[in-house]
N, C-alpha and C positions, 0 to 999 in steps of 0.2 A: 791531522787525523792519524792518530797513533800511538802504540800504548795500549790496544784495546782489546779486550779478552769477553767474551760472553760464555757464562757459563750451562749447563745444559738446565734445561727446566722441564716440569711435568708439561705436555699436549695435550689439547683441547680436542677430543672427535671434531674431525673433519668434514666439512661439509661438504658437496659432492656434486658442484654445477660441471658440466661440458665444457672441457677446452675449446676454446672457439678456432675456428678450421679445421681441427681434427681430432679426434681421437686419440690422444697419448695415451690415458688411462689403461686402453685395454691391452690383455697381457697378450704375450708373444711367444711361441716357443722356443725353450733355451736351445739356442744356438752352438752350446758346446758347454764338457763336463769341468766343474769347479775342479779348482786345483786342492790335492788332497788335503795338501796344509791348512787349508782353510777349514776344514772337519776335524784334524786331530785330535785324538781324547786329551783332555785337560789342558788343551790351548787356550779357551775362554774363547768368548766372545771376539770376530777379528774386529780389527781397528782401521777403519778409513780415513786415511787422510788426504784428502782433496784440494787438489791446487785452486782456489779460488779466483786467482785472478784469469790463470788458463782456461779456464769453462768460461766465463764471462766471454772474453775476447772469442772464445769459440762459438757458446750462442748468440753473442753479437752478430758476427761475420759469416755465421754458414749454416744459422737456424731455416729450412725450406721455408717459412712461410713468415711474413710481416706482420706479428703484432702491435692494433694500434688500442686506444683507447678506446671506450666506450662512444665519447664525440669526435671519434675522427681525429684529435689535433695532436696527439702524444704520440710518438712511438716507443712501445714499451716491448722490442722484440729480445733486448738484449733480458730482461729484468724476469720477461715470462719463458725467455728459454734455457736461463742457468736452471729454472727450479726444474723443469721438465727435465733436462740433459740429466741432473741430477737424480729425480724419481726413477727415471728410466735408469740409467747405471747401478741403481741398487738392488732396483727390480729385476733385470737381468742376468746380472753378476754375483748376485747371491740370492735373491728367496726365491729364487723362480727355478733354481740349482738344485734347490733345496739344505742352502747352507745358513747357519744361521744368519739372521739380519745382521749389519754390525753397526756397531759404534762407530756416527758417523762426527769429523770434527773438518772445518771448512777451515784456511788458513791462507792468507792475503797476507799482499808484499805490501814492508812497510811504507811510506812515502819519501824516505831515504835512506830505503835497504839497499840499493847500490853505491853507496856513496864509497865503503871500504875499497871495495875493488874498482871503482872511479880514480880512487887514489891512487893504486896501484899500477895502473892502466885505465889514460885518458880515454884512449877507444872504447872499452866496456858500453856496451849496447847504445855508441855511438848511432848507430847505422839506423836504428828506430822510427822511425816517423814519428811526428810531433805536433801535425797536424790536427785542425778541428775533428774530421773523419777520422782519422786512422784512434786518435783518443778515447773518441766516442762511448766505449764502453765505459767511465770512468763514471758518467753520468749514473749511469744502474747502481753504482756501487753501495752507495747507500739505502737505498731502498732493498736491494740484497740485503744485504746486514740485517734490516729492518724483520723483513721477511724471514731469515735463517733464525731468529731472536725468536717471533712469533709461532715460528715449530717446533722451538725447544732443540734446537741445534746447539751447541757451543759454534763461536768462529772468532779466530788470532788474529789481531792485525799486531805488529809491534813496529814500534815506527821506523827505528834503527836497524831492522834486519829483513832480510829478505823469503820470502815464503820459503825457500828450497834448504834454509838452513832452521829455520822454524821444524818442519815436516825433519828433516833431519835429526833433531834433538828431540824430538816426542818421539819418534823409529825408534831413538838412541834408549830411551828411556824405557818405551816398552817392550824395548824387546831383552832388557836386562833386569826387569823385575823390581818393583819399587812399594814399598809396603804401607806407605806414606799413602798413595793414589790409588794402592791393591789393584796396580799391572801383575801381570805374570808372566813370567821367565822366558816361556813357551807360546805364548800370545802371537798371533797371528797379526801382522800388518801390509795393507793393502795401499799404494801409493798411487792414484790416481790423477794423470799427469802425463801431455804429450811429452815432457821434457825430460829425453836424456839423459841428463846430467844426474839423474835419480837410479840412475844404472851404478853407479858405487855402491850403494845400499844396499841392493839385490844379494839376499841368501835366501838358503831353502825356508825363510822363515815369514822374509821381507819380500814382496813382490810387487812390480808397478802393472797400474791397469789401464789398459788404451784403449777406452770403452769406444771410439769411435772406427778403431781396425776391423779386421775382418778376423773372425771368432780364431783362426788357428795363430796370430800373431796377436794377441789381446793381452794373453797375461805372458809377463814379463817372469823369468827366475831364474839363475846361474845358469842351467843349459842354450836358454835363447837368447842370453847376452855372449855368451862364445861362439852359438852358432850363426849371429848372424852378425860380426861384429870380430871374430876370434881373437877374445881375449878376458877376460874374467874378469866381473866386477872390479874386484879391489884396485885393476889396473883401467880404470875407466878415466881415473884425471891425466893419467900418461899416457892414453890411447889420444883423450883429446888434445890435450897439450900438443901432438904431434900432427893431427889432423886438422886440428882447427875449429871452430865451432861456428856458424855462422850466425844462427840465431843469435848471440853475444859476441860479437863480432870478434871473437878472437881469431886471428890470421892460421895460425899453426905454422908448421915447417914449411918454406918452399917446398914443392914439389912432391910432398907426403902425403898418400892418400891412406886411407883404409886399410888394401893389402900389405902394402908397403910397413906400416904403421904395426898391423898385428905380426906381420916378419919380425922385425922386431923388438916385440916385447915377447915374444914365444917363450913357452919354457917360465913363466912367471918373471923375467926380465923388467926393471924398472928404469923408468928415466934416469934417476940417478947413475943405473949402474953401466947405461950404455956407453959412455968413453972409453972404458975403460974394456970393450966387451969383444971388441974385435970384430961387431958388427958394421960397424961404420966406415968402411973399405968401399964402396960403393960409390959414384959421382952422386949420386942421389942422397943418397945415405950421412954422405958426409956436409949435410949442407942441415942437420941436427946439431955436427957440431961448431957450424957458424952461430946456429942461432939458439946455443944451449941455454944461457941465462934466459932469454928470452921465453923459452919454453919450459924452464923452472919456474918463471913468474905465472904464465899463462895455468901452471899445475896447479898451482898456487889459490888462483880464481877459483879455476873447476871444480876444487874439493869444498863439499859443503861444510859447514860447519855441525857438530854436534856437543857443544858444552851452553847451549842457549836456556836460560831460563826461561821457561815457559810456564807462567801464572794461573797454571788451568789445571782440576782436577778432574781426570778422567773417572768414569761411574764403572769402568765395565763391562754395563749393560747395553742390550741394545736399543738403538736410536727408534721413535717413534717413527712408521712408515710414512714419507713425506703425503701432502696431500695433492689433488693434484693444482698445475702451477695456478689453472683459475681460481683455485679457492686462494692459495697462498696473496695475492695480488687483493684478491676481496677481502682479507683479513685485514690489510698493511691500506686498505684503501685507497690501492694503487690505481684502481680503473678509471 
């Protein structure tokens, strides 16, 4: 499974049965005000791009309520909570803002998009379960797709790379203007993604959204990657590189946490330039430069890639309002 690009397509009006157990449909008072960027004159249409695999594993494991099938014997909680997580994130985060709707594009890790950094380093998200459970969402996968196809979504799978470097080169793309696809210059993109690691990306242009935080830590942009974190995007693969990452089981520096980490790099300070920086005097400090190659490779991993070809022509416009996840599932014949 991979290689695989869906392009956007015209949507069918929505049919409009009751989610069963509750009520997702109905709207909710915006929790807090869009970020300006998102309205700027002549930025177009913004651009979502949505960690695919991450909302899965997240509706899977922490949707409140069990969807089953219509006879009881399916459990379909992960399949009917990506589409939900998903309506709701866009309905919140932007048209209920009153920002325009955006182009929204879904984007899944290949089937061996870790393999580069595998090579690199045998540990790379060693540490994962591998288990029937903890896998479990891999099941939905298809039927997802199936689903994102019938609402006229685009979604990336390529088989050799990994969603964060996918999501990376289409950032890279629109936010540099491309006349081929008619992105533009000033385009607004929104990364949608408990993951980190999307903290290099972050300008006032590019921002990550943690639809599931609480409304004052939600959206992501160069001041609350300093403030809570001190240190600036660009230095995000040399902040981790030193700290470590757990979720990708990278170790980082003995004994270097986060303060220690942004001490540091202060002052715009790179990994590379710390040997030589007169920082590393310290019993602590000097145990970076035991393990300097090691944390040059680990740098190495962190930073995503952005030269990826990505086989998809972005419209622009915005995305059809999804329907809600009951109907999505009646369409795909999921029930």
């Amino acid at each position: 499974m991979g290689g695989k690009v869906l392009p956007s397509s015209p949507s069918e009006p929505a049919p409009k049965p009751d989610a069963p157990g509750q009520n997702l449909a109905a709207p909710s008072a915006p929790a807090l005000t869009a970020p300006a960027v998102l309205s700027k004159p002549g930025g177009g249409v913004p651009l979502l791009l949505v960690d695919g695999h991450q909302l899965l594993w997240r509706g899977t494991f922490g949707f409140p309520a069990e969807i089953r099938s219509r006879d009881k014997t399916r459990n379909l909680t992960g399949l009917f909570a990506f589409f939900a997580l998903l309506r709701i994130a866009v309905r919140d985060n932007f048209t209920n803002l009153g920002v325009t709707a955006p182009e929204v594009v879904v984007v899944f890790d290949g089937q061996f998009g870790s393999r580069d950094r595998q090579e690199a380093d045998a540990g790379y998200k060693a540490q994962r379960p591998t288990d029937e459970q903890a896998l479990s969402p891999i099941l939905f996968l298809a039927d997802v797709q199936r689903g994102l196809t019938a609402c006229g979504l685009p979604w990336v799978e390529l088989e050799n790379h990994e969603a964060d470097d996918v999501i990376a080169s289409l950032t890279h793309n629109a936010t540099r203007g491309n006349t081929t696809t008619r992105e533009l210059p000033d385009r607004p993109v929104v990364i949608m993604s408990a993951d980190h690691d999307f903290y290099q990306l972050v300008t006032p242009q590019v921002l990550v959204l943690h639809p599931a935080s609480r409304p004052a830590r939600r959206w992501i942009d160069p001041a609350a990657v300093h403030t809570h974190h001190g240190v600036d995007p660009v230095q995000w693969p040399d902040f981790r590189a030193l700290t470590g990452d757990p979720a990708d089981n990278i170790p980082g520096v003995k004994g270097i946490g986060g303060k220690t980490a942004a001490a540091l790099l202060a002052d715009g300070m790179t990994l590379d330039k710390l040997p030589d920086s007169g920082r590393l005097t310290s019993p602590r400090a000097r145990a970076v430069t035991t393990q300097f190659a090691e944390a040059l490779t680990w740098r190495d991993m962190i930073r995503v890639r952005t030269d990826i070809e990505v086989p998809l022509n972005l419209t622009g416009t915005s995305s059809a309002l999804l329907p809600t996840p009951a109907a999505v599932l009646e369409r795909i014949d999921a029930w």
